[in-house]
N, CA, C and O atoms as a GROMACS GRO file, in nm:
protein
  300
    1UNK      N    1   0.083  -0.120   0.000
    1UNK     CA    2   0.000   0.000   0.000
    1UNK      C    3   0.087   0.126   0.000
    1UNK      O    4   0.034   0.227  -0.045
    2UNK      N    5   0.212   0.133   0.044
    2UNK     CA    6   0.298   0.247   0.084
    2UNK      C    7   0.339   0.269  -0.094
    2UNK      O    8   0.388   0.381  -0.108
    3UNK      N    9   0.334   0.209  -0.195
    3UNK     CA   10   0.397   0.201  -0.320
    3UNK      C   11   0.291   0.303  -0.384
    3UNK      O   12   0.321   0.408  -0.440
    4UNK      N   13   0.161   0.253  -0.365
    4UNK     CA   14   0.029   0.331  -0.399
    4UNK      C   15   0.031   0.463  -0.382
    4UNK      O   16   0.027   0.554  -0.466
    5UNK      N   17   0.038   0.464  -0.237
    5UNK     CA   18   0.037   0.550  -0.176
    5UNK      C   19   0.130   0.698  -0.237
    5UNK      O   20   0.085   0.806  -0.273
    6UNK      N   21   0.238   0.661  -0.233
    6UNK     CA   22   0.342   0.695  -0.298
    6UNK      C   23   0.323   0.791  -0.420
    6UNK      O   24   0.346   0.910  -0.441
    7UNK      N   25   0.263   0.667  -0.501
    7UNK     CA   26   0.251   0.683  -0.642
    7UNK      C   27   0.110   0.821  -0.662
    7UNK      O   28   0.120   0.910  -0.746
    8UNK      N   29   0.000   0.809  -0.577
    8UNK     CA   30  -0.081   0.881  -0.587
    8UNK      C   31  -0.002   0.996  -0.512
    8UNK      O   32   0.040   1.066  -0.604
    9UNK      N   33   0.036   1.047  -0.404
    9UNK     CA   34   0.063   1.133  -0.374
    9UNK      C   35   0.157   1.217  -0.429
    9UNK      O   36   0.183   1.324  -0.374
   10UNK      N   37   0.229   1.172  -0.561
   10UNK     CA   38   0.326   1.262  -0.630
   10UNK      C   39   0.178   1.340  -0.722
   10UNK      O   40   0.173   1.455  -0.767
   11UNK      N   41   0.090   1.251  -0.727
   11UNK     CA   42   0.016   1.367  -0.852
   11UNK      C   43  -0.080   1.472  -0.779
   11UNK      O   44  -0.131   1.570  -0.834
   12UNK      N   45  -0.095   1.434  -0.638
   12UNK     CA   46  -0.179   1.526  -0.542
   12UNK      C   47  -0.098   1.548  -0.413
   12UNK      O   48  -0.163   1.481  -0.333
   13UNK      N   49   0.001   1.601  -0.347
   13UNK     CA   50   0.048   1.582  -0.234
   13UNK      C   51  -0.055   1.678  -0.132
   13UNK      O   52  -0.043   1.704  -0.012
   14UNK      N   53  -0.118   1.703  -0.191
   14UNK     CA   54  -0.217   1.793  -0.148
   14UNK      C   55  -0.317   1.658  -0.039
   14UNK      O   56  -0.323   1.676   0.082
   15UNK      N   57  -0.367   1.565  -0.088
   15UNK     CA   58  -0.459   1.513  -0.089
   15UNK      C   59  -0.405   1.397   0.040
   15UNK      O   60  -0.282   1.388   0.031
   16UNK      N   61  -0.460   1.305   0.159
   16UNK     CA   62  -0.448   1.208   0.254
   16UNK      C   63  -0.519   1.118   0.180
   16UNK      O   64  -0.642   1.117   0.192
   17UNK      N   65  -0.462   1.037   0.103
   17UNK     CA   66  -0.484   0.940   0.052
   17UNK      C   67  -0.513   0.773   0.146
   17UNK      O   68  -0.550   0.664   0.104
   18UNK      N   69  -0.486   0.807   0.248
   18UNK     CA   70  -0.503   0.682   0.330
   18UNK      C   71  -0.632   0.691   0.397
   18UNK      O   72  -0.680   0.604   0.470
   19UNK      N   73  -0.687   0.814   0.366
   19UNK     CA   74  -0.879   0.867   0.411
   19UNK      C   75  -0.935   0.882   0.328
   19UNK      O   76  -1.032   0.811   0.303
   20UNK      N   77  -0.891   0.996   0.238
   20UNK     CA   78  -0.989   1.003   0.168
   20UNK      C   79  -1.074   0.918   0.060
   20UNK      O   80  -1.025   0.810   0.026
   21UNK      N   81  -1.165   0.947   0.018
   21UNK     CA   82  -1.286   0.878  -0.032
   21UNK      C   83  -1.360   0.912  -0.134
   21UNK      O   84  -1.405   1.025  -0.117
   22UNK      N   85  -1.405   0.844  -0.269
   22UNK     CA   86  -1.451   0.963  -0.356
   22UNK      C   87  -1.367   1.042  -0.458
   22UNK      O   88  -1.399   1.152  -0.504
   23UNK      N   89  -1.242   0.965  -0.490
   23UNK     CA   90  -1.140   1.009  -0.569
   23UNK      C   91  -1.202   1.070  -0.650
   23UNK      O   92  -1.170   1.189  -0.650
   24UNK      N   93  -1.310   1.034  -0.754
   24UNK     CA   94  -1.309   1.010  -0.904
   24UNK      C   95  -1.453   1.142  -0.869
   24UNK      O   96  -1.467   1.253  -0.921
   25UNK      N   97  -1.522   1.087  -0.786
   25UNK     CA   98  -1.643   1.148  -0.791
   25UNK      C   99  -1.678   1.243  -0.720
   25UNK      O  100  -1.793   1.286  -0.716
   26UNK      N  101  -1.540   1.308  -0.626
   26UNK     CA  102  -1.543   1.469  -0.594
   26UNK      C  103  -1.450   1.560  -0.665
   26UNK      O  104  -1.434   1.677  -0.631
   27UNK      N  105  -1.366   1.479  -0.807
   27UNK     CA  106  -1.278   1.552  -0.891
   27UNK      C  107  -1.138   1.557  -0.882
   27UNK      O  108  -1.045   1.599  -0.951
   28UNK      N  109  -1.157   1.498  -0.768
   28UNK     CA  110  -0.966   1.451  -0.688
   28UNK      C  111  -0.896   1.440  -0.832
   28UNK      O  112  -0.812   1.514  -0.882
   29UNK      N  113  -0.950   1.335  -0.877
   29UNK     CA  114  -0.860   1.287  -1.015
   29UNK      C  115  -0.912   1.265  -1.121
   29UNK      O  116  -1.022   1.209  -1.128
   30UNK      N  117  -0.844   1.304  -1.226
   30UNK     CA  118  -0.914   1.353  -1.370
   30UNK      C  119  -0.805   1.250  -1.455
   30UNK      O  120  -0.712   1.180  -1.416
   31UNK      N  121  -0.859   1.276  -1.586
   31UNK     CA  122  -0.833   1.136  -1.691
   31UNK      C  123  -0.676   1.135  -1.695
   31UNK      O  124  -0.611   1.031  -1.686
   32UNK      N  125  -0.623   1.252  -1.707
   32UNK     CA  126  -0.493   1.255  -1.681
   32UNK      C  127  -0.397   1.153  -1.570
   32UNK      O  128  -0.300   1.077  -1.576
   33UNK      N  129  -0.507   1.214  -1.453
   33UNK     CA  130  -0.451   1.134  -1.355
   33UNK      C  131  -0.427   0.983  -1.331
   33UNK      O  132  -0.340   0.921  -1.270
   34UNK      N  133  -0.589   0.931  -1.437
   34UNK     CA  134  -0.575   0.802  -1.423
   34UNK      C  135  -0.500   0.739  -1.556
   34UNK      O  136  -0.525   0.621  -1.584
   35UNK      N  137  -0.461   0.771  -1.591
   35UNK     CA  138  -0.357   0.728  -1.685
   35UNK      C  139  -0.175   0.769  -1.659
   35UNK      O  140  -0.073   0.734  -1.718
   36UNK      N  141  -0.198   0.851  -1.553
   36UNK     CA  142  -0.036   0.860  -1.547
   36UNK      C  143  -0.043   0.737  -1.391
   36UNK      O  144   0.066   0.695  -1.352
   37UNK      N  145  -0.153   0.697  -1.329
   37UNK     CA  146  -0.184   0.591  -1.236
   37UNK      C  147  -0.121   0.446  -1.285
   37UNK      O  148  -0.020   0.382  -1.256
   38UNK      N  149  -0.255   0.424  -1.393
   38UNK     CA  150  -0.220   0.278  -1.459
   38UNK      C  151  -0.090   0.274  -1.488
   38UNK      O  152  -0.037   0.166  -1.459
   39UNK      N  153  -0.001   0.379  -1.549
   39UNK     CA  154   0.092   0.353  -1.632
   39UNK      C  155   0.213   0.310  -1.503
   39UNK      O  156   0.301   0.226  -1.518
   40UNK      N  157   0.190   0.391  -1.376
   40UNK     CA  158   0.295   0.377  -1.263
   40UNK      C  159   0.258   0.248  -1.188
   40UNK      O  160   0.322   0.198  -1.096
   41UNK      N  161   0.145   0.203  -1.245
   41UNK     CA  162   0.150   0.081  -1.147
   41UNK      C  163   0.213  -0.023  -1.215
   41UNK      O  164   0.319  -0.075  -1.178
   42UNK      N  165   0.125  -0.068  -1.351
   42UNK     CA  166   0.230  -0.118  -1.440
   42UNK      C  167   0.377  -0.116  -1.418
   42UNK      O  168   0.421  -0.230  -1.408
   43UNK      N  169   0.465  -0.024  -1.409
   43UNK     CA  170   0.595  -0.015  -1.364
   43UNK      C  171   0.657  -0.057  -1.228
   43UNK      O  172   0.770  -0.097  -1.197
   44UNK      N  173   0.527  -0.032  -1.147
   44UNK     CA  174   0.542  -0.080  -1.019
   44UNK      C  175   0.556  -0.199  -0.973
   44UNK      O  176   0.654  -0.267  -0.944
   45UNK      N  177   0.416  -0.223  -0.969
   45UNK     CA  178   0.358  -0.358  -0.933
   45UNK      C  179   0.384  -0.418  -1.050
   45UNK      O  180   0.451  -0.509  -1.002
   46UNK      N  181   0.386  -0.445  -1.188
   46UNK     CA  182   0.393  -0.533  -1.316
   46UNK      C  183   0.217  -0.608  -1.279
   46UNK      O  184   0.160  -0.702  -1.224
   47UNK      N  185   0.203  -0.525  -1.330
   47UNK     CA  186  -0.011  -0.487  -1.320
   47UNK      C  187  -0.045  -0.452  -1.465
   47UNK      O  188  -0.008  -0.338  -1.495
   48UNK      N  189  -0.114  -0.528  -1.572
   48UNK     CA  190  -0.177  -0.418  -1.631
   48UNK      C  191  -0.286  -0.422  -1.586
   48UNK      O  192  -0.322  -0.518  -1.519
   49UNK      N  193  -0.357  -0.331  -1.609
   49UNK     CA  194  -0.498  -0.258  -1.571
   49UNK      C  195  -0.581  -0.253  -1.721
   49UNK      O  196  -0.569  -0.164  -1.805
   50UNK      N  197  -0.659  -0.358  -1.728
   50UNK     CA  198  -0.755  -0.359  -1.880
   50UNK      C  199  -0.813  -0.259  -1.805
   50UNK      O  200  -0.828  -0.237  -1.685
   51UNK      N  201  -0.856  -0.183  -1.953
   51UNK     CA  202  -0.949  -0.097  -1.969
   51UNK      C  203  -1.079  -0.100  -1.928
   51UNK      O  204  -1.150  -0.002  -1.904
   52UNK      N  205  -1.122  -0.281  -1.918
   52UNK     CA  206  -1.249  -0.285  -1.880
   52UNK      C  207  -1.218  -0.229  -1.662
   52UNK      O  208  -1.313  -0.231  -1.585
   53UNK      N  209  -1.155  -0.212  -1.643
   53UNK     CA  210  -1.147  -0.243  -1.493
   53UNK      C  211  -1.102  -0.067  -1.462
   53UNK      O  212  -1.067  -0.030  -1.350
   54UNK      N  213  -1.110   0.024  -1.578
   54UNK     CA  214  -1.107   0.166  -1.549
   54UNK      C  215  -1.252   0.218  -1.527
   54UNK      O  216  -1.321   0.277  -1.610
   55UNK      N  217  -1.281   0.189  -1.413
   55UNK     CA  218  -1.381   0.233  -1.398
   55UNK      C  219  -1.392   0.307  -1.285
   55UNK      O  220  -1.298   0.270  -1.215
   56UNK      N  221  -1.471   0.414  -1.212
   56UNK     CA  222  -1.437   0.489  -1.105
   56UNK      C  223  -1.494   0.449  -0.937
   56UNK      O  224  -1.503   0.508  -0.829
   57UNK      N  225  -1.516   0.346  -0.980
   57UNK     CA  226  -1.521   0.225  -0.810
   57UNK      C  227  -1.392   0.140  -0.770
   57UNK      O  228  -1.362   0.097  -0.658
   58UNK      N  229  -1.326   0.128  -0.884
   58UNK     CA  230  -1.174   0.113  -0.865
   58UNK      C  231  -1.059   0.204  -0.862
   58UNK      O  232  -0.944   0.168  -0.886
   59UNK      N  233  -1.101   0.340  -0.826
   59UNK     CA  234  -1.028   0.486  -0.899
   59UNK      C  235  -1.083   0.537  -0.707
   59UNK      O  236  -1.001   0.518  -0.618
   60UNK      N  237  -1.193   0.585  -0.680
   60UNK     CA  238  -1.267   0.584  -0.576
   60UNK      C  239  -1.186   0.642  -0.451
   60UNK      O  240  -1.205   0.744  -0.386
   61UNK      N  241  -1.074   0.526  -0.436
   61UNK     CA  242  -0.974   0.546  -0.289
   61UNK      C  243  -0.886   0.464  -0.309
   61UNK      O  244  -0.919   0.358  -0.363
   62UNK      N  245  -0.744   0.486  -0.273
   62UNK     CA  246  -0.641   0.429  -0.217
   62UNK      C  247  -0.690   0.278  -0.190
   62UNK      O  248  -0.620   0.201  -0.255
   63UNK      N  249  -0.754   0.234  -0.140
   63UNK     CA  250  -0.810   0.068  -0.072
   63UNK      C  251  -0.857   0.042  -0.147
   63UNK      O  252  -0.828  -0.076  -0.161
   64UNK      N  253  -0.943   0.079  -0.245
   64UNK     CA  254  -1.015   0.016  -0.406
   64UNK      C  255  -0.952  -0.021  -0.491
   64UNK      O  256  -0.989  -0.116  -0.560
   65UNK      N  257  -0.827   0.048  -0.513
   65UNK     CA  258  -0.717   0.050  -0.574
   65UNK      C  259  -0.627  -0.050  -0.593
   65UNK      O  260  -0.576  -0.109  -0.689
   66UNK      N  261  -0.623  -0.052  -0.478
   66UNK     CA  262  -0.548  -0.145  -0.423
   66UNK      C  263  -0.574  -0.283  -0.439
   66UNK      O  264  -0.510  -0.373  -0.493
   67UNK      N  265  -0.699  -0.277  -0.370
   67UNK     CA  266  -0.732  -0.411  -0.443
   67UNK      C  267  -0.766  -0.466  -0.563
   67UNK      O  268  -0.761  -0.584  -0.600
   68UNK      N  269  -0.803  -0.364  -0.621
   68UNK     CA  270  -0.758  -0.411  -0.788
   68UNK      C  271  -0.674  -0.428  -0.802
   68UNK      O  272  -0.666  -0.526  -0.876
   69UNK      N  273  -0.536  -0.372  -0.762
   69UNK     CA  274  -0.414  -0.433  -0.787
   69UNK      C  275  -0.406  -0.584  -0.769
   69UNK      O  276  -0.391  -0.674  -0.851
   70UNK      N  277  -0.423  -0.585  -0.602
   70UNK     CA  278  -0.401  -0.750  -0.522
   70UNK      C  279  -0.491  -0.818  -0.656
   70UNK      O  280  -0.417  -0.871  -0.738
   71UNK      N  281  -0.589  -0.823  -0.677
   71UNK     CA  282  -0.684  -0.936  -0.776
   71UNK      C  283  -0.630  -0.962  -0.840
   71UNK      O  284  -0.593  -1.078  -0.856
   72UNK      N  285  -0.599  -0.866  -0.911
   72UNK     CA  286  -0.534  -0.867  -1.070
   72UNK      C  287  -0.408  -0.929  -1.057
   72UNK      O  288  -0.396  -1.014  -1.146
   73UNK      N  289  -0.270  -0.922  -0.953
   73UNK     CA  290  -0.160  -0.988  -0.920
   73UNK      C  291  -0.215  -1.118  -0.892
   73UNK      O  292  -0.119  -1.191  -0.917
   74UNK      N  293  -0.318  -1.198  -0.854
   74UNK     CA  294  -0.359  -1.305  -0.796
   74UNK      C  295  -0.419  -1.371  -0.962
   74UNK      O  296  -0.407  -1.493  -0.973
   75UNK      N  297  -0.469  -1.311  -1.059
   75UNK     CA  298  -0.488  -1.377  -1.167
   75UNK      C  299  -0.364  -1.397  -1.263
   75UNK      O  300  -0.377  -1.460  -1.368
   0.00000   0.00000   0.00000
């Protein structure tokens, strides 16, 4: 989670990503954001992120995220 964490807080250091809630759907993060996301996790974790799974219940929070990651590493 600290990698995530990480990774989101270079594009918002503004933002407590280990609370907050509602990424996508109070404006936190915009298309930009989620594409410079996928692309760092990919690098990170060795994750891709299909397109079908960009959706903003997986975008949402830090812990949604996340576990899209964990799933997706587990398939």
């Amino acid at each position: 989670m600290e990698k995530l964490i990480s990774i989101l807080s270079e594009l918002h250091p503004e933002v407590n990503f280990e609370i907050t809630e509602g990424l996508i759907d109070e404006g936190i993060l915009d298309s930009l954001d989620i594409v410079k996301i996928v692309t760092a996790i990919d690098s990170e974790f060795d994750v891709l992120i299909p397109a079908e799974e960009i959706v903003p219940e997986n975008f949402n929070s830090a812990k949604a995220l996340m576990e899209l990651v964990e799933r997706l590493e587990e398939e």
